[in-house]
C-alpha positions in Angstrom: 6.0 2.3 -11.2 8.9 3.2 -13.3 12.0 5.4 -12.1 11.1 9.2 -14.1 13.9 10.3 -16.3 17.7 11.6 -15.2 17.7 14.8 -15.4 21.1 17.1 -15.6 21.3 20.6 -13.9 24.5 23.1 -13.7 26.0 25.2 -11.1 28.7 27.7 -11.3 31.9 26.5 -12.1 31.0 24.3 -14.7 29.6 21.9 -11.6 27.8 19.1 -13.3 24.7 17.5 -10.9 22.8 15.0 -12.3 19.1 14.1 -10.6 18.5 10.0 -10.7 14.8 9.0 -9.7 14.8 5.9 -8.4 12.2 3.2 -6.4 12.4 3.3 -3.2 9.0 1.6 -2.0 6.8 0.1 -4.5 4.6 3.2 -4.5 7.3 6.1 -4.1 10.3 7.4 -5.9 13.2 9.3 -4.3 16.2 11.6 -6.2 19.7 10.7 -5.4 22.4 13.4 -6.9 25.4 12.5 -8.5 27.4 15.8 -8.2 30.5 16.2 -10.7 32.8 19.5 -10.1 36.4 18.3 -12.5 37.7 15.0 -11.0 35.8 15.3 -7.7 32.3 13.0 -7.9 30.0 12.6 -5.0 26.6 10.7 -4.6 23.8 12.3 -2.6 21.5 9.8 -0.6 21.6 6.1 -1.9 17.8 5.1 -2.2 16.1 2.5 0.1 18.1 -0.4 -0.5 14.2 -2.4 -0.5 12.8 -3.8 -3.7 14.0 -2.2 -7.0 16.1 0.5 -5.4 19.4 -0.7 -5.9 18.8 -2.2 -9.2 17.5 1.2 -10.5 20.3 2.7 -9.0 22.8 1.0 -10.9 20.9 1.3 -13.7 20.8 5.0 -13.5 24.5 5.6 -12.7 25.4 3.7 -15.7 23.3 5.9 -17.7 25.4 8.5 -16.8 28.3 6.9 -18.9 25.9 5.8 -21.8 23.5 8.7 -22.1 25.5 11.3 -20.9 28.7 10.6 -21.9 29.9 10.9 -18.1 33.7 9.1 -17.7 32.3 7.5 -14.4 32.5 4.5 -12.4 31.7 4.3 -9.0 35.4 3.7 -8.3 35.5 7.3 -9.1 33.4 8.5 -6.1 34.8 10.4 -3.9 32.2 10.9 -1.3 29.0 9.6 -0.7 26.4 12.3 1.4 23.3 11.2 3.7 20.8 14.4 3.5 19.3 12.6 6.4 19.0 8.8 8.1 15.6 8.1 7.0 15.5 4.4 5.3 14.5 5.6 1.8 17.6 7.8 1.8 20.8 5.6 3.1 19.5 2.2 2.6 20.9 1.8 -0.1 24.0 2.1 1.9 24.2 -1.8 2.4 24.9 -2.7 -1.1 26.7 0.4 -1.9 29.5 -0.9 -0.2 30.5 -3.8 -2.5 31.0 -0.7 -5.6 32.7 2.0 -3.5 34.4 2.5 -0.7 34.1 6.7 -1.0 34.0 7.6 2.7 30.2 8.5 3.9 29.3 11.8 5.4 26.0 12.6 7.3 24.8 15.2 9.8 26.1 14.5 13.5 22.6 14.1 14.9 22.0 11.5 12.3 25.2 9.6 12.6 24.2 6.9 15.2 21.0 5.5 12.9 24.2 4.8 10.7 26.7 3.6 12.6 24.4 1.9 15.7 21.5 1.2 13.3 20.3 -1.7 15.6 20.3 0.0 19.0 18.4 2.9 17.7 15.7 1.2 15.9 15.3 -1.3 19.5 15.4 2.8 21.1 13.0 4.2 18.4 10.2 1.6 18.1 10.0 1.8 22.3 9.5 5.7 21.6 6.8 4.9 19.3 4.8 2.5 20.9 5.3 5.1 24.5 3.3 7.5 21.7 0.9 4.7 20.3 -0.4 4.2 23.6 -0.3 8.0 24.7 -2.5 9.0 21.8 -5.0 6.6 22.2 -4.3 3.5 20.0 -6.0 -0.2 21.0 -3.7 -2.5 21.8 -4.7 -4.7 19.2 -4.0 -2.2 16.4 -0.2 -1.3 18.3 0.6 -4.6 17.2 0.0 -4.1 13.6 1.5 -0.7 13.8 4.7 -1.2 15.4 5.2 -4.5 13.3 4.7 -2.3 9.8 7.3 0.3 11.1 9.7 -2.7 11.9 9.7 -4.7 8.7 12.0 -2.8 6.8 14.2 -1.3 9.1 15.7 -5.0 10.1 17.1 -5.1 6.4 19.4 -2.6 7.0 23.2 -3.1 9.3 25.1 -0.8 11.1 27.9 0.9 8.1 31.1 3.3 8.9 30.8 6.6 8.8 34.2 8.7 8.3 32.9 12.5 8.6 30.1 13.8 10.4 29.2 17.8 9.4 26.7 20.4 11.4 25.4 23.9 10.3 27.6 25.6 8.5 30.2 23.6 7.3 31.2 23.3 3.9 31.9 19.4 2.8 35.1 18.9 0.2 35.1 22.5 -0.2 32.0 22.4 -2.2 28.6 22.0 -0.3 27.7 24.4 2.1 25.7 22.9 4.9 21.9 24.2 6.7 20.9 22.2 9.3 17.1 21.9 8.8 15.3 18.9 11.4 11.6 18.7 11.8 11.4 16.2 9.7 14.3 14.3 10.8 17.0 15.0 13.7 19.9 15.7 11.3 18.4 16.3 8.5 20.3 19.1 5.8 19.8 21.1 3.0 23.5 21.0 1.0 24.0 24.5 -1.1 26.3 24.2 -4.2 26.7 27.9 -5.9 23.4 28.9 -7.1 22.0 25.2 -6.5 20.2 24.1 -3.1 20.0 19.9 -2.9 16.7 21.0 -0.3 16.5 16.7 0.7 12.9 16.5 2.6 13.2 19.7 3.8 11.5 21.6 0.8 9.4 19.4 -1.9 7.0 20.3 -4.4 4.3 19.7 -2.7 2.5 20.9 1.3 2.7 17.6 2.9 5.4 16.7 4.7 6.0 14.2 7.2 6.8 15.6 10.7 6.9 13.2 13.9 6.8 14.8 17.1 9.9 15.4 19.2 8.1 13.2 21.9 8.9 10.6 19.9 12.5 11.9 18.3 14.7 14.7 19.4 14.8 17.6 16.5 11.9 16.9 15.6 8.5 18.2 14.9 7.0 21.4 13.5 8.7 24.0 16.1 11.9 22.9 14.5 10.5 22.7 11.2 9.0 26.1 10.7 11.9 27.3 12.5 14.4 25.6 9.4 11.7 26.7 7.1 12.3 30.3 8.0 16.3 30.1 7.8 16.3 28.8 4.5 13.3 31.1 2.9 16.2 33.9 4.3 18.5 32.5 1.6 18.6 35.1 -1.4 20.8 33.4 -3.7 19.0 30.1 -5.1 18.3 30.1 -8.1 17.2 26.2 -8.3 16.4 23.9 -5.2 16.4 20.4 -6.2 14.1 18.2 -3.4 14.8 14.2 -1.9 11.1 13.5 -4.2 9.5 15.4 -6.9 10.5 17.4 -9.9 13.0 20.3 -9.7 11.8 23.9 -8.4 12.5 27.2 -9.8 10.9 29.3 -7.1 11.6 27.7 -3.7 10.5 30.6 -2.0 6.9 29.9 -3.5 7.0 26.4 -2.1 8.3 27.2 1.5 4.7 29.8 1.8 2.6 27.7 0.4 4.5 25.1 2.7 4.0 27.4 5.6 0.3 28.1 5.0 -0.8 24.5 4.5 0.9 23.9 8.4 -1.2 27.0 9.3 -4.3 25.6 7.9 -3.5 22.4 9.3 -3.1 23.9 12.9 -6.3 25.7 12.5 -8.3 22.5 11.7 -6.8 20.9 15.6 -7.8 23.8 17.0 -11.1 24.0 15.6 -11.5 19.9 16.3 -10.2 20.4 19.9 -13.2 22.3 20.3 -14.1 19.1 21.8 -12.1 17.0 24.2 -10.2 14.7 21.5 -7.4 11.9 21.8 -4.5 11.8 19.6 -6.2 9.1 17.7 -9.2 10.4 17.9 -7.9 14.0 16.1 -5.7 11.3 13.6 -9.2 10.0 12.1 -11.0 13.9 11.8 -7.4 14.7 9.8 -6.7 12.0 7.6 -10.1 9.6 7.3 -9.8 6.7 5.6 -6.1 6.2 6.3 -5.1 2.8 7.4 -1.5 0.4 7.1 1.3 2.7 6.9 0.1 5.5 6.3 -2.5 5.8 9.4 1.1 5.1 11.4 2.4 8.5 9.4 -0.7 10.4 10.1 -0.7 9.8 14.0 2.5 10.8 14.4 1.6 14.0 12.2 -1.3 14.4 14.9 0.8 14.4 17.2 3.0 17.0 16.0 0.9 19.0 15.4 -0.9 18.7 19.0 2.4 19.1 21.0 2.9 22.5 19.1 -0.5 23.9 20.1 -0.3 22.0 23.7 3.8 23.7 24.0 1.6 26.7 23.6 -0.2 26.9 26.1 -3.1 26.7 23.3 -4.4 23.2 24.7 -5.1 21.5 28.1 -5.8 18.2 29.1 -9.9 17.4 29.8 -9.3 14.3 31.5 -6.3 15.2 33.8 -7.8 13.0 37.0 -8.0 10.1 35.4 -4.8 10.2 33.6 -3.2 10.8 36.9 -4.5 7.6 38.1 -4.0 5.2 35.2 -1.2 5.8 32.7 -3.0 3.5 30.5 -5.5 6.6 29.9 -4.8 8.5 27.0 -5.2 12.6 27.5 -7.9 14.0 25.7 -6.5 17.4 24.6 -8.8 20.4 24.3 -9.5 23.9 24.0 -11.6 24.2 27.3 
């Protein structure tokens, strides 16, 4: 796959803010955001750091000074801005530091996956493989799991981070900041004028990955509706410009049909839990024929999605006695 073209978008002010698709994983491309307002430049995420990501990186931000006629080197960065601490994002981070030495920002709930990278993935993959067994996972296929979510995030070591921002705040007096987690603990959406950089918040398309707070604080789809709402309240964006995808004129079109595809999805658990189900058990009904990676993605979507309806009060446990006396039982949630 080939990185899609830059493309180059304008705020009030005369702010320039230049979107550069780049590889991420062999398979998916994410936007990092050059923003240029008069001598003040920031960059936006950084990529994955993994495969091609840096090299189309490089390549893309010297395209700004060939193709654009942009007077910019990356000495000239003022700032560099983590929308939020998911690998595809910041780590690109590692190699970043040999260009610039712009002082990185990222939201406060985000900061430690920066700063104490290693002790939270040791903390994270524990989390996850407390879920793996909770929803009903063999052991056998725990392994695999917990080795695919670890192989990248070893490539990655702890960085500096000089400012940490919460809802609110407005960075370099230039990006106003919205909280928005579900999908990630500290994740943001960063407003510039008319402009909203929407990260993984809002893309151009219904699904979205949300692990459940079980797993990671902030997250999961109580918190994400919740952001969903707050930002569909915004009445001034004109243009919201997402972590993947192509730009989006009517973000308030995306966050319903957003909206309404969780609602469907909710429906479907509901309708499945008609019948006592495990986690994993619900994973295969929702997603069949998922398997490497992305079966790890779709439990933990599952599981979202079950802890908002069991929060609820909307499902009970069918097997309660027997996971009393054997926490290697998983719960088989259910409608009864």
């Amino acid at each position: 796959m080939s990185p899609e073209t830059i493309t180059r978008h304008e705020a009030p002010g005369g702010v320039r803010i230049y979107r550069l698709p780049i590889r991420v994983f062999p398979n998916l491309t994410a936007n990092v955001y050059v923003v240029i307002a008069g001598d003040y430049a920031a960059l936006v995420d950084t990529g994955s750091g993994l495969g091609d990501s840096d090299a189309d990186l490089r390549t893309a931000f010297a395209a700004l000074r060939s193709d654009w006629n942009e007077r910019l080197t990356w000495t000239d960065l003022r700032r560099v801005i983590i929308t939020h601490a998911h690998i595809d994002h910041y780590g690109g981070l590692t190699a970043l530091r040999s260009l610039t030495d712009a002082p990185i920002a990222v939201h406060e709930l985000d900061r430690r996956v920066l700063t104490h990278h290693e002790e939270r993935f040791v903390l994270a993959r524990r989390a996850l493989a407390a879920f793996l067994r909770r929803a009903g996972v063999s052991s056998a296929k725990q392994t695999v799991l917990l080795h695919l979510y670890g192989w990248s995030k070893n490539l990655f070591r702890s960085v500096d981070v000089a400012t940490t921002f919460r809802e609110g705040d407005v960075i370099d007096d230039l990006f106003r900041v919205y909280h928005a987690p579900g999908h990630c603990p500290g994740q943001v959406c960063l407003q510039i004028g008319d402009v909203l950089l929407s990260a993984d918040h809002v893309l151009p398309q219904t699904s979205i990955f949300l692990p459940p707070e079980s797993i990671t604080l902030s997250t999961g789809l109580d918190h994400y509706l919740r952001a969903l709402h707050a930002i569909d309240a915004l009445t001034d964006i004109r243009l919201a410009l997402g972590g993947h995808g192509a730009p989006m004129d009517h973000i308030h079109d995306w966050i319903v049909r957003i909206i309404d595809a969780q609602e469907q999805r909710l429906e479907q658990v509901r309708a499945l839990c008609r019948e006592p189900r495990t986690i994993a058990e619900l994973t295969a009904a929702l997603y069949p024929g998922v398997n490497g990676y992305e079966e790890l993605l779709a439990l933990q979507k599952a599981g979202a999605y079950v802890e908002y309806l069991d929060m609820r009060g909307e499902l009970t446990i069918a097997n309660l006695a027997d996971v009393d006396l054997d926490e290697g039982v998983a719960p088989r949630y259910w409608r009864g």
